[in-house]
N, C-alpha and C positions, 0 to 999 in steps of 0.2 A: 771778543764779541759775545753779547748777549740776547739769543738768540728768541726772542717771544711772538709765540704762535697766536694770530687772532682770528676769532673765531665768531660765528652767526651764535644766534641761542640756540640749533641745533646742534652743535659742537662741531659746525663743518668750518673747516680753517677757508679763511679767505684771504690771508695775507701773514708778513712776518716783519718785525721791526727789528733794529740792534738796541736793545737798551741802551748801551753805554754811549750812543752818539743821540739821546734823547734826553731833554729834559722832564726831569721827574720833582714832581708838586705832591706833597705828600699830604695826607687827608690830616687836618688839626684836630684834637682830640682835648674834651675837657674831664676835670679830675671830680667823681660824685660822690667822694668821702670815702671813697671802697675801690674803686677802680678808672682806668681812662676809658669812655668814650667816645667813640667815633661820632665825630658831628658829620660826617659824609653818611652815617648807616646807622648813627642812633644806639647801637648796641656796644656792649663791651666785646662780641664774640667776633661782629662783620670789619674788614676793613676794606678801602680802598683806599689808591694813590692814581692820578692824574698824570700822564707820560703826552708831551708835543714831539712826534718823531722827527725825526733828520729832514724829511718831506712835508714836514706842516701838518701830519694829520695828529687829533685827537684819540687817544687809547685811555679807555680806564681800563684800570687792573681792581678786580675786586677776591678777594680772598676773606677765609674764615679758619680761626682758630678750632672750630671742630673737627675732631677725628674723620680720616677719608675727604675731607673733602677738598677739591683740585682749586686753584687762582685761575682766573678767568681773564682774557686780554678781549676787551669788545670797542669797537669803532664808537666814536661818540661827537656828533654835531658839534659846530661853533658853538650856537647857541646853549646849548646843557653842561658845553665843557664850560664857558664864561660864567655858569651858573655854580656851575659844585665849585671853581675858584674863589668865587666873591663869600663861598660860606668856607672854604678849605685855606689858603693862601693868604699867607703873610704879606703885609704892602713889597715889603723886598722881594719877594719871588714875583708880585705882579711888577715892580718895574723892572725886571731881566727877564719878561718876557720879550721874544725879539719882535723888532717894528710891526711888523703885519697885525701879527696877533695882538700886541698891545693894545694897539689902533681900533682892534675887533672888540677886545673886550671895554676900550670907555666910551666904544661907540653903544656897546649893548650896555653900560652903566647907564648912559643919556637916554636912551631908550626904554628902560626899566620904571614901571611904575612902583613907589614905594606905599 
């Protein structure tokens, strides 16, 4: 079991998930001739990955390659999670998302103005 603590942006925990019974959507990154970027954070230093817990909730995990600094587990809406997907997420990870969710996000595709 992997045990990740989430927390408010005051660093107060308000709940706990098991990684390993979650699905994890990992941030896609493009190559700028020099390094990968994070298309979730724009930089080479920020990442994030995308976790659907056991329970159906949404968690981003965001983290930074700079010295001292801690990963972060924070609650995140249908809607903003179907949103960092549609820029993060490979079609194969959006079709093994389970029914609900799927359902959620091409209901929020139809819904989306381009």
């Amino acid at each position: 079991m992997k045990k990740r603590i989430i927390t408010n942006e005051h660093g107060e925990t308000l709940a706990w998930f098991d990684e390993s019974k979650a699905i994890k959507i990992d941030e896609d990154t493009t190559f700028d001739g020099r390094n990968q970027i994070s298309r979730a954070t724009g930089g080479q230093w920020d990442h994030e990955a995308l976790f659907l817990t056991a329970s159906g909730k949404w968690v981003l995990n965001a983290w930074s390659n700079w010295q001292g600094s801690n990963d972060t587990y924070r609650f995140m809406s249908d809607n903003k999670a179907y949103a960092w997907i549609m820029v993060n997420a490979s079609p194969s990870e959006i079709d093994n998302l389970p029914p609900v969710q799927r359902a959620g996000f091409d209901q929020f595709m139809g819904s989306s103005e381009v």
